[in-house]
N, C-alpha and C positions, 0 to 999 in steps of 0.2 A: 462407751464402756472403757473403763482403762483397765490395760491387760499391763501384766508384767512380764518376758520372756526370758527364762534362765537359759543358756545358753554355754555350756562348757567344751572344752575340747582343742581341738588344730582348728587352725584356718575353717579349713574344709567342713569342719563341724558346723562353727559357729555363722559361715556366710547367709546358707540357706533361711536361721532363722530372723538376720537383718532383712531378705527379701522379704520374708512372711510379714516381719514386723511392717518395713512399708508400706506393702498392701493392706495391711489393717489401719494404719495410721492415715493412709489415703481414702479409708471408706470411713474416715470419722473417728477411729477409735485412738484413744489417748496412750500412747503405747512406752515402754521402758525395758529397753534391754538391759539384763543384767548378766555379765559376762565377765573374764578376767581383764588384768588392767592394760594386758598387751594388747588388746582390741578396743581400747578406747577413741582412739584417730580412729578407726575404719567406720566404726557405728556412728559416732557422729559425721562423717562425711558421708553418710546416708539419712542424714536428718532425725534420725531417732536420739531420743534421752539414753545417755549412757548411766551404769551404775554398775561401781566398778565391786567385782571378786578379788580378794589377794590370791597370786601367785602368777606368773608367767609357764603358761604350758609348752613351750618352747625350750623354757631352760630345762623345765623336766625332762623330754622328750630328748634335749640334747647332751642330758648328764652320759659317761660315760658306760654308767652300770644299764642305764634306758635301754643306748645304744645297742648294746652288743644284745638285748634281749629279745629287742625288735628283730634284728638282723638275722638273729636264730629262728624266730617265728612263735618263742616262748610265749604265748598269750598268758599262761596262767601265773608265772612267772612276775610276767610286766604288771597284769592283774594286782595282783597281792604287793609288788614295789610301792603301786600307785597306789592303794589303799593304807599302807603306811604312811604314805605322804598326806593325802584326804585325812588321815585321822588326826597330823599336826595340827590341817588348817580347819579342822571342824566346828569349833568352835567363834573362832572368827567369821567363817562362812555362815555361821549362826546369826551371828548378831548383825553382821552384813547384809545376810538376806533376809531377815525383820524389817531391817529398816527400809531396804527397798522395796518390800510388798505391803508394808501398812498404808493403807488409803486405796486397795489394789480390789478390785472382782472379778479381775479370774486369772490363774497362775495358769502358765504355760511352758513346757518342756518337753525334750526326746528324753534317751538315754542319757546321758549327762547330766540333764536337771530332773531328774523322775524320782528320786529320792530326798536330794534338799529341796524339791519341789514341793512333795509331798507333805514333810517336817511340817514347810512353811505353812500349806495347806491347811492342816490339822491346827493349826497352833492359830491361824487368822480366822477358821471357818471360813474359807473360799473353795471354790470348786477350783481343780488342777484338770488342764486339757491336756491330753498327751499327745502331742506333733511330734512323728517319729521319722526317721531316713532310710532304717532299715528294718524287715519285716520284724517284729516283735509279738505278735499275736499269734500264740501259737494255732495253729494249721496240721491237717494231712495232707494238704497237697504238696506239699517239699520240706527239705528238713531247716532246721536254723542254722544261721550264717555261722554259726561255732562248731555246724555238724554237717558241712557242706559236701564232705566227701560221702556221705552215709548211699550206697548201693541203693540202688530204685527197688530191689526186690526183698526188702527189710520191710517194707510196706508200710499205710499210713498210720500206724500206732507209734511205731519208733518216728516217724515223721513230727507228730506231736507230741511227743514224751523230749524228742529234742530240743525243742521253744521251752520247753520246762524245768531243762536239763539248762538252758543259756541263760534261762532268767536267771536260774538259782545261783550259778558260776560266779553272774556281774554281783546281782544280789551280795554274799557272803564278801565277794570286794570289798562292799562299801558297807556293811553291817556295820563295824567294828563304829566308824567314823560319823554314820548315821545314827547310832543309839548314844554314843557321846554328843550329840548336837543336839539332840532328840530330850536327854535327860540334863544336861546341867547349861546348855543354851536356850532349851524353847519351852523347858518347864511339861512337854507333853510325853505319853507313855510311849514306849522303844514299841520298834514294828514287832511285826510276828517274827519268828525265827525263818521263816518261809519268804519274808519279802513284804511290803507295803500294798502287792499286787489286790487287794479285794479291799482297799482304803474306801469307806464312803463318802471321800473327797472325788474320785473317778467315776464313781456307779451311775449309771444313767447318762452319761455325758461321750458326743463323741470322740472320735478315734481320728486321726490325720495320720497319712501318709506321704510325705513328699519327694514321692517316687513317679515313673510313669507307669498307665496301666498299660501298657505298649510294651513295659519292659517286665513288670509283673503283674499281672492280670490277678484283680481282687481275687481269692479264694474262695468257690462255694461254700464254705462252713466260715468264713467269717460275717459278722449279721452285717444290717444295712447301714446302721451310723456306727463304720468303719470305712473310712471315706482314703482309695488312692487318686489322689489329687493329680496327679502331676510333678512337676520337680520343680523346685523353690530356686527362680535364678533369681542372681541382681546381674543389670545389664549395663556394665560401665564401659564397653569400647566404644558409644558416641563422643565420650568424654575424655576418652585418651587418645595421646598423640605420641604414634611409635618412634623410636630413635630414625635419624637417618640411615644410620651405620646397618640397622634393621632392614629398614625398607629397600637399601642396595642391595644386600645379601637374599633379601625372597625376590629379589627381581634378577639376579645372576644364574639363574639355572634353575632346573626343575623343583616344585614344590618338598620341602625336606620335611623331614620326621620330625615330631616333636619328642623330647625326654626329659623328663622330671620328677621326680620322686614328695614332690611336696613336703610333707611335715616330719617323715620319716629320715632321721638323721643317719647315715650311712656309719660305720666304724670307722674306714678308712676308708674316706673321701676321693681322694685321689688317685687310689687303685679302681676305686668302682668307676670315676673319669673313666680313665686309662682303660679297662675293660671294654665300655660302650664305646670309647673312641675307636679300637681295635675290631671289635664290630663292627661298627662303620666305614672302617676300611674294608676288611674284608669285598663289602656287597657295594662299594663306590655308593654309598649313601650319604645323602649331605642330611645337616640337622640343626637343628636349634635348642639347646642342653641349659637347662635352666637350674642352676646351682642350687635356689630356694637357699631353705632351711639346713639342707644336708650336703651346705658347702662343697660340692666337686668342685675340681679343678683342676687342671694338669698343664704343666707346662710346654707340653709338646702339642697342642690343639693346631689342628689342621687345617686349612683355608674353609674347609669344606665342613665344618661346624663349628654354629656362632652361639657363643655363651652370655646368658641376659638373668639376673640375678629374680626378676620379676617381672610378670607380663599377665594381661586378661585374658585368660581362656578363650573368654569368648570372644575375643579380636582375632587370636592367635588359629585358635584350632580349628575353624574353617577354610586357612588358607597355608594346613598342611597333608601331607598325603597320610598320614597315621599319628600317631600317640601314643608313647611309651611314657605307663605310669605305673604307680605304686595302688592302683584299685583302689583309693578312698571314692567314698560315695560321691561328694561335691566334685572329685575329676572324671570318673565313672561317669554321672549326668552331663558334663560339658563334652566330655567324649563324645560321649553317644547324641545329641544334640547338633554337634556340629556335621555329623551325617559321615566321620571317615572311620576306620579301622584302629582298634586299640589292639596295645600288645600290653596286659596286664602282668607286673611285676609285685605281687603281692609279697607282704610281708610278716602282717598280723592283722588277728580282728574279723571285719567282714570284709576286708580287701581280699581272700582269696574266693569267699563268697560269690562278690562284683567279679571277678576274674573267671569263677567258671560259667557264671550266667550269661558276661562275652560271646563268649565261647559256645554255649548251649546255645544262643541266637543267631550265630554265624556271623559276628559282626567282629569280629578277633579271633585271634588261635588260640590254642590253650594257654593259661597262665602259665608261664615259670615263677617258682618262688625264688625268692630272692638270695634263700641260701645256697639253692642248687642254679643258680645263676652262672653261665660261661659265656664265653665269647660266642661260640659256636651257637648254643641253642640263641642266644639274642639274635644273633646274626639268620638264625634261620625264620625266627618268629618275626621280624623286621621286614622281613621280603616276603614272606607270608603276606603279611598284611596290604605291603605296596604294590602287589602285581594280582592276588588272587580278583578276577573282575569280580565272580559270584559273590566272593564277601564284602567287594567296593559297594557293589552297588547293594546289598542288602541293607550296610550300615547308612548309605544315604537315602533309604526308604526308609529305616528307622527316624533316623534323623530330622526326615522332611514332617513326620507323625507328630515326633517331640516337639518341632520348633510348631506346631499348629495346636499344639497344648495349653490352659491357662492354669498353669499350678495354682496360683497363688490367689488367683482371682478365684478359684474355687472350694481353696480352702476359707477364703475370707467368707465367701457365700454362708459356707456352716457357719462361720461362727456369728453371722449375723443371724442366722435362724436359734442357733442359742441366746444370743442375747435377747432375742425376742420373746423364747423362752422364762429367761430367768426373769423376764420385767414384766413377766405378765403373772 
């Protein structure tokens, strides 16, 4: 079968669906990532056909106006920025993503690609599978990752009015940009005012979740081809070889923290340095502070944390005592996978989501967000994590579950039972 997998977002969005893609491309099927142009090296160093999206998500993410909206935790805000952006590129995403799905039978997507998926869908007669990261179906058993604070005793109707309340939120995002791609790139009729959600491109077809059921156990009310797979890694620390400069520094003294913020660009970089460095003093904690995307820096870095612009998760985060992150799903999974203690730093999105579920497992403390971020509360949640045993050892029984998992092998399973479907 050849799949096509749209794939938009950070890093962290887009990794899981290069794993999924491998796994399909390893059980026969002819596969084609279709992502932005700043992920064209990673996908093909995973052996998948690349097919390139205009725009760098990066540079969006790292505009100024982004910034500071992230930083506040404005979701609806950053929302509606990016869909003015999405409406520039609509059109070329139009014609972009034609040409990358024609000759295609079956369109595949999360959140990201679930509406120019959909476009495409409709406009090629192919069936769209929706492979998702974070719960999207709405449920009473918990609320959606946009209404994560909502009280247990609101009960399960506000529970599923909430998934309906986040569709609609992302939805209306991306209307504007979708019914422009919809009407003068694909020639096909604009979705409902409500959403693409009852498209007879999805009807009958399953559901992927590439989560662990460890870490959210499928829902009684969601039916049976609603499949949580597991978590979509790709595993590249056979392949990498850490600096020296590295390997002296974890072998100088007791295992250190990790801190990273991934794709989340900071305001002022060097004050949020400088913050977590300060923290670190406080509690005599050494670490390993990885600049990424959200450039920290500080000139005053102490012997006792070492700064690496990029590193594998999965090399990295088994051989530290914790992990301080921005709660994106893809470091949420590698967290929790490596069996230590996160201190979740959410910002926006479902990263405070992932931060209270932490939390709710006893596998980390409570989130702080990032705007009520201090020295002090870091500092407390930090030692939290590195001394509590109960929560050590919880999160490497979590951990020891995850790593005994086959995401990907078992989502590829379905989709071989639809292909056999569809061919028969």
């Amino acid at each position: 079968m050849r799949i096509a997998i749209l794939a938009t977002g950070s890093r962290g969005d887009v990794e899981p669906y290069i794993a999924l893609g491998m796994g399909l491309q390893g059980a026969g099927h002819a596969v084609r990532l279709v992502t932005h142009q700043n992920f064209e090296a990673l996908v093909i160093l995973h052996g998948l056909e690349f097919w390139p999206l205009a725009g760098n998500v990066q540079e969006i993410i790292q505009s100024r106006e982004m910034c500071e909206l992230l930083e506040k935790g404005k979701f609806l805000a950053a929302t509606f920025r990016t869909s003015a952006i999405l409406q520039r590129a609509a059109l070329q995403w139009a014609r972009e993503g034609l040409a990358a799905c024609r000759g295609m039978d079956l369109l595949l997507g999360g959140i990201g690609g679930l509406y120019i998926g959909l476009s495409l869908a409709e406009k090629l007669g192919l069936p769209f599978l929706q492979a998702y990261l974070a719960p999207f179906t709405p449920t009473q058993a918990f609320p959606s990752f946009l209404f994560h604070g909502l009280p247990a005793w609101l009960g399960v109707t506000l529970n599923r009015l909430s998934h309906h309340y986040t569709r609609q939120i992302i939805w209306q995002g991306f209307r504007s940009a979708d019914s422009l791609s919809r009407r003068k790139g694909l020639g096909v009729p604009a979705a409902s005012f409500w959403g693409p959600y009852n498209s007879r491109r999805i009807q009958g077809l399953p559901v992927l979740y590439g989560f662990s059921p460890s870490v959210i156990p499928p829902p009684p009310d969601w039916d049976t081809d609603t499949h949580v797979t597991g978590y979509w890694f790709i595993d590249t620390a056979a392949d990498w070889t850490p600096p020296a400069a590295l390997m002296d520094f974890l072998q100088a003294g007791p295992p250190p923290v990790y801190i990273g913020f991934g794709s989340m660009s900071a305001r002022k970089p060097a004050e949020t340095a400088d913050l977590v460095v300060q923290a670190l003093r406080s509690i005599n904690q050494r670490a390993i502070l990885l600049s990424g995307w959200s450039g920290m820096h500080t000139a005053d870095m102490p012997d006792s944390v070492f700064m690496i612009d990029s590193i594998p998760h999965s090399w990295l985060f088994p051989r530290v005592a914790a992990v301080v992150h921005h709660g994106g799903a893809g470091t949420t999974a590698a967290g929790l996978r490596a069996g230590v203690p996160s201190v979740v730093i959410p910002f926006f999105a479902d990263q405070p989501f992932w931060g209270r579920h932490v939390a709710r497992l006893g596998v980390g403390p409570e989130p702080v967000s990032r705007r009520q971020l201090t020295v002090e509360r870091l500092a407390h949640a930090i030692q939290k994590a590195v001394t509590d045993q109960t929560m050590r050892q919880r999160a490497a029984g979590l951990g020891a579950k995850i790593q005994a998992e086959d995401g990907v092998g078992r989502a590829v399973a379905v989709v071989r039972r639809l292909a056999e479907r569809m061919a028969a």
